[in-house]
TIMAR-930892 format. One record per residue (C-alpha): x, y, z; residue number from 1; residue in three letters. Coordinates in Angstrom, 3 decimals. Layout:
% residues N
NODE	xx	yy	zz	pos	code
NODE	X	Y	Z	NUM	ALA
...
***
This chain:
% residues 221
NODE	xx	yy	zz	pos	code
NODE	-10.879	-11.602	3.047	1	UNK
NODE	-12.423	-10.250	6.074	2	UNK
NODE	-16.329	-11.254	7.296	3	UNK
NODE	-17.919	-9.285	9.995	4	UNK
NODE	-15.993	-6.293	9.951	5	UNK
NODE	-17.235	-2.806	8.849	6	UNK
NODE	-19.249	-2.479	5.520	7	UNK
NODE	-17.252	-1.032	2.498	8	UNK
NODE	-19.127	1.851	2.883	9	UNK
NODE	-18.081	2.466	6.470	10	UNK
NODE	-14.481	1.119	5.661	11	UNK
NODE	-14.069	3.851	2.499	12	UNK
NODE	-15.255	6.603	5.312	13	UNK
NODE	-12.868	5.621	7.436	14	UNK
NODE	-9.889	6.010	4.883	15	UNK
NODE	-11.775	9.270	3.768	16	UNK
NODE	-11.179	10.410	7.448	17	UNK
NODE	-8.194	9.088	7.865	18	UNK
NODE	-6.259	10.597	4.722	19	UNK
NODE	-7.957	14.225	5.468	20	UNK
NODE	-6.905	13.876	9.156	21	UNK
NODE	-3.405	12.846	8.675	22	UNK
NODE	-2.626	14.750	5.846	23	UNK
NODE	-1.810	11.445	3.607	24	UNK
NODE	-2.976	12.477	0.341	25	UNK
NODE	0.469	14.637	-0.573	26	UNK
NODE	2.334	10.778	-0.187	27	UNK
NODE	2.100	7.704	0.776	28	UNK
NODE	3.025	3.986	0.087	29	UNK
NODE	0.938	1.461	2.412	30	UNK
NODE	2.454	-2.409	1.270	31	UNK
NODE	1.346	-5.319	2.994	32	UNK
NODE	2.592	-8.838	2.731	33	UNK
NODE	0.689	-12.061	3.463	34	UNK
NODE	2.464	-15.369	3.622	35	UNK
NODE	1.262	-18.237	1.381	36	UNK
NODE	1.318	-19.821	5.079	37	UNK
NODE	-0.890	-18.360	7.216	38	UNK
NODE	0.199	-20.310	10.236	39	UNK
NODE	3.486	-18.622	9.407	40	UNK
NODE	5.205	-15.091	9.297	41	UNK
NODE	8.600	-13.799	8.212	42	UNK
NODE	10.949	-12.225	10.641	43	UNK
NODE	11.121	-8.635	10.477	44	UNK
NODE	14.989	-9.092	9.525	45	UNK
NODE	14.241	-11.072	6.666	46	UNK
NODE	11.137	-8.840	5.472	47	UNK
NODE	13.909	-5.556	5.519	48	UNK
NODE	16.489	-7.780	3.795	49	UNK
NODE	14.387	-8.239	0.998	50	UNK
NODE	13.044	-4.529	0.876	51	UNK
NODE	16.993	-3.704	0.554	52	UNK
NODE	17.718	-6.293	-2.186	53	UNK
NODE	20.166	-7.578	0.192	54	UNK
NODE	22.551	-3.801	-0.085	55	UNK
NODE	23.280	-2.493	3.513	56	UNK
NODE	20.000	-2.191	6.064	57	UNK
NODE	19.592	-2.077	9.373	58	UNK
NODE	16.445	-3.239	11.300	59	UNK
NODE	15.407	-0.689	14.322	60	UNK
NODE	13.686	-0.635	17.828	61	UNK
NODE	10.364	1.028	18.162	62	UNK
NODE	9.625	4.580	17.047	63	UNK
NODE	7.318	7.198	16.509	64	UNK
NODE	6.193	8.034	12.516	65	UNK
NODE	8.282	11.289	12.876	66	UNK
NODE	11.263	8.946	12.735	67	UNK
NODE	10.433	7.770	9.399	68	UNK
NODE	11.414	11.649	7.519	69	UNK
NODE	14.366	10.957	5.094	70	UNK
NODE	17.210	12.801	6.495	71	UNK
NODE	20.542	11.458	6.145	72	UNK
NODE	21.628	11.329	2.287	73	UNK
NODE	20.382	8.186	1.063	74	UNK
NODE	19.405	6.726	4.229	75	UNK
NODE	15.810	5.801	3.543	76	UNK
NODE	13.399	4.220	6.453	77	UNK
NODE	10.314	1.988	6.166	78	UNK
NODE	8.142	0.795	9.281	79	UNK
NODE	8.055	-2.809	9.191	80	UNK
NODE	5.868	-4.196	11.815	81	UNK
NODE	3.316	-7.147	11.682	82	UNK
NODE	-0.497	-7.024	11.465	83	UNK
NODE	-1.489	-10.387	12.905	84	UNK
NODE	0.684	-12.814	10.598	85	UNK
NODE	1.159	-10.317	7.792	86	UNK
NODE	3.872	-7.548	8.144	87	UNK
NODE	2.517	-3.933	6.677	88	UNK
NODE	5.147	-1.374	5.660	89	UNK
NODE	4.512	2.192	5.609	90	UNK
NODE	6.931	4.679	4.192	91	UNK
NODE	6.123	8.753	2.944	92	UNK
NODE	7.795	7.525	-0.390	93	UNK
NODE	7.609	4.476	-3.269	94	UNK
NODE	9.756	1.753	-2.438	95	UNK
NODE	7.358	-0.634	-1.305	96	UNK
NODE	5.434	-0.449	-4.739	97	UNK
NODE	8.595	-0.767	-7.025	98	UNK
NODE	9.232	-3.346	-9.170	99	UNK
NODE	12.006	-5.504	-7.785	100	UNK
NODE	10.815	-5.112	-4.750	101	UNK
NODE	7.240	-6.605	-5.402	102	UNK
NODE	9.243	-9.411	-6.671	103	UNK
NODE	11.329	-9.825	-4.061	104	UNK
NODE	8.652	-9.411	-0.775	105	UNK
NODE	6.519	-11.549	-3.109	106	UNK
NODE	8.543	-14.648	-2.725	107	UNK
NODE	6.328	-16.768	-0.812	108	UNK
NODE	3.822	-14.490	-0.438	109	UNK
NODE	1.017	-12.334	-1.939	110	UNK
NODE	1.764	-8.681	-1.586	111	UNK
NODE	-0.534	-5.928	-1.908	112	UNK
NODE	0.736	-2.021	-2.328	113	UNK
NODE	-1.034	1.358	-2.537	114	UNK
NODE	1.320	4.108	-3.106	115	UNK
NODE	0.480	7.833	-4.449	116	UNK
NODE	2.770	11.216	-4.544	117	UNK
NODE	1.830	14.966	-3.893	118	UNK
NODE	1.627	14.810	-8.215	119	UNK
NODE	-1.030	12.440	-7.595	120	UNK
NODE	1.058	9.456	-9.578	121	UNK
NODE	-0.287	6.425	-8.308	122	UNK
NODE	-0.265	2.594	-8.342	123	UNK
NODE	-2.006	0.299	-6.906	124	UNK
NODE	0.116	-3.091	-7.179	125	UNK
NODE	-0.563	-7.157	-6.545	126	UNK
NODE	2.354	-9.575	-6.902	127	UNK
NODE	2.569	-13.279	-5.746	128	UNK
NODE	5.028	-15.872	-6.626	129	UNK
NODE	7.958	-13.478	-7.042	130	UNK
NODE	5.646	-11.720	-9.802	131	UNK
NODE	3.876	-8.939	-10.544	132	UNK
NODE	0.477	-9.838	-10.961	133	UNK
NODE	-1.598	-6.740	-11.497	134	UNK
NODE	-1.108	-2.711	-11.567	135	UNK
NODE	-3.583	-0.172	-11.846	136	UNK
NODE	-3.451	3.667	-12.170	137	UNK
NODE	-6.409	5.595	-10.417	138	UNK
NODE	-6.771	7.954	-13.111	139	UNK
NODE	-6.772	5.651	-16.167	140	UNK
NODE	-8.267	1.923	-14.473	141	UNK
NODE	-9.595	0.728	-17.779	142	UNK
NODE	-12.202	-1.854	-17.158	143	UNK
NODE	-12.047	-5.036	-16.074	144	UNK
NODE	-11.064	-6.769	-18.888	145	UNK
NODE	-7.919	-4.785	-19.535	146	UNK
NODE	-6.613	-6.340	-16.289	147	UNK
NODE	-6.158	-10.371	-16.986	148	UNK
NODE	-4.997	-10.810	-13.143	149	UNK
NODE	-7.845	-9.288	-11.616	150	UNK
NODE	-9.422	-12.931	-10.858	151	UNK
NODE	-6.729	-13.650	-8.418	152	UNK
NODE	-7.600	-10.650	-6.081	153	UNK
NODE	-11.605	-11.339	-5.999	154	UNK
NODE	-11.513	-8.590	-3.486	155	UNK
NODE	-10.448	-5.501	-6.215	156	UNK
NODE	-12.765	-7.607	-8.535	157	UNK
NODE	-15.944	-7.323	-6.158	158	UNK
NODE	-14.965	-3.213	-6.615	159	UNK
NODE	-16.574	-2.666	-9.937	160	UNK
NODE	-17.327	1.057	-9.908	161	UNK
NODE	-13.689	1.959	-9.712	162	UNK
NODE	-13.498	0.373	-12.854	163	UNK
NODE	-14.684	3.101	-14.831	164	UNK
NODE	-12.492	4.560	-18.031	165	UNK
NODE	-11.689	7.592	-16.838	166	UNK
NODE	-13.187	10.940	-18.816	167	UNK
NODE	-11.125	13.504	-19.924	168	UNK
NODE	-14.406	15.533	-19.941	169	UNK
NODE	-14.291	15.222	-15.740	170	UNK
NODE	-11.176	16.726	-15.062	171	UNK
NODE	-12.471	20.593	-15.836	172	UNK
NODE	-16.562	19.866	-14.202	173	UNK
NODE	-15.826	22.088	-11.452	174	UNK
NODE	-19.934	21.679	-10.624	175	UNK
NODE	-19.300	17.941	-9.877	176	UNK
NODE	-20.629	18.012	-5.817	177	UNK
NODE	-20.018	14.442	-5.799	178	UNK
NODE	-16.099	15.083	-6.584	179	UNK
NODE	-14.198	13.688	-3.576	180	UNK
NODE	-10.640	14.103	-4.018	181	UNK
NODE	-10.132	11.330	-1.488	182	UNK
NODE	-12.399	8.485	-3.106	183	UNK
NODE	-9.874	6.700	-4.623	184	UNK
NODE	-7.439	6.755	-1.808	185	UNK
NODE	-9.846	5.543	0.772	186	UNK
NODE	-10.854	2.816	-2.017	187	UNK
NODE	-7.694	1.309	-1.999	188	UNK
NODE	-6.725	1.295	1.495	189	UNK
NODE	-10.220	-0.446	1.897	190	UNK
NODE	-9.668	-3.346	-0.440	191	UNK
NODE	-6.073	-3.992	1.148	192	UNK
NODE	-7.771	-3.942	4.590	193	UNK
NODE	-10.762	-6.238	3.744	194	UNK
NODE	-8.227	-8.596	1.738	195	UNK
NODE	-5.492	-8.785	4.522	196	UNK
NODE	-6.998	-7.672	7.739	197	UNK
NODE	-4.049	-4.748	7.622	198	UNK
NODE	-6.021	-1.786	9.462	199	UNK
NODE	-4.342	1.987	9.351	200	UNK
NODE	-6.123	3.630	12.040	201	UNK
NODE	-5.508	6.965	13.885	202	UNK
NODE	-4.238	4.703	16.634	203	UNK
NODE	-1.710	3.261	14.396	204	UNK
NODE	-0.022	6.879	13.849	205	UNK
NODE	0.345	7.379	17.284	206	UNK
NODE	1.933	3.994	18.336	207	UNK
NODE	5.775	3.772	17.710	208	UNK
NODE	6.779	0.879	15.427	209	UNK
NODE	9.840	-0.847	14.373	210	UNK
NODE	11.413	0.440	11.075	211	UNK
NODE	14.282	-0.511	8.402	212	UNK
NODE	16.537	1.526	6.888	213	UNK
NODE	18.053	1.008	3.512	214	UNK
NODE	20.330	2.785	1.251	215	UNK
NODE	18.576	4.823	-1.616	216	UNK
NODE	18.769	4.232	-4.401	217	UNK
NODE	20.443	0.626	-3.712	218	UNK
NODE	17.075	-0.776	-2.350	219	UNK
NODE	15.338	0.396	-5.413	220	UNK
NODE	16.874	-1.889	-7.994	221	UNK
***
């Protein structure tokens, strides 16, 4: 985890700002892996050969987000680049938050994912070890207690008022001034960042990056 960075305060702002500027609450899927190694980091290659589940890929040069649309049947495209020795993926879909491929980017390594949809479906995943360790849906979080892998991301842990069983009650209080549609968003991007020093920044959109592309729905299973 990060020390002498922003505040989570500041840090949630941030993503608030971020996700109203870019227009990133209709979909998203931030993933970020972090080696067991620290004094290590996968190749690029290897990181899109696991996102494909070894079916046909192809790693890319440098290029700006508007490369990353889905355009070409099932041709799908994920930026791939590294964040100091962790590689962050960024895609407008869900791969990096599926299943099999948690398991697979896991081997090795502890992967952290925050993906949401225009429907506002949501996960926020953990997996280490090839395993899924821990999922959590904004809407319904549960408490702590419903989530017996929690201890191993201290980070998510330290984040108790997310942990709040949602209200079916809260969904028509239309008076609620405190409502911000963006609070959970910005809450997850801020854990990921303060647990793998993985920053999204404004600066980020507007640098080109490498990407992958994988076959759809191939990748996915």
């Amino acid at each position: 985890m990060n020390t002498g960075g922003p505040s989570t305060d500041d840090l949630r702002e941030h993503y608030r700002r971020l996700i109203d500027k870019h227009g990133l609450s209709v979909g998203m899927c931030w993933t970020v892996l972090v080696p067991e190694d620290r004094t290590a980091s996968f190749p690029l290659e290897e990181v899109g050969a696991r996102l494909s589940g070894g079916t046909l890929h192809e790693l890319h040069e440098a290029a700006p987000l508007s490369a990353m649309v889905p355009c070409d049947g099932d041709t799908y495209p994920v930026v791939v680049d590294r964040s100091g020795s962790a590689i962050a993926l960024f895609e407008y879909d869900y791969l990096g938050s599926s299943l099999p491929v948690l398991q697979r980017l896991s081997q090795g390594a502890r992967v952290y994912s925050a993906w949401w949809n225009v429907n506002f479906h949501n996960r926020l995943c953990f997996a280490a070890g090839g395993e899924l360790i821990l999922t959590v849906d904004a809407f319904f979080p549960g408490s702590p207690d419903h989530h017996p892998g929690l201890a191993q991301w201290p980070g998510l842990a330290a984040m108790t008022d997310f942990f709040t069983e949602f209200k079916e009650e809260d969904e028509d209080d239309e008076d609620d001034d405190d409502y911000d549609g963006y609070d959970w968003m910005a809450a997850w991007l801020t854990v990921i960042d303060q647990t793998t020093g993985a920053r999204l920044t404004t600066e980020w959109f507007q640098t080109e990056h490498p990407y992958v592309t994988v076959c759809m729905p191939d990748a996915a299973r």
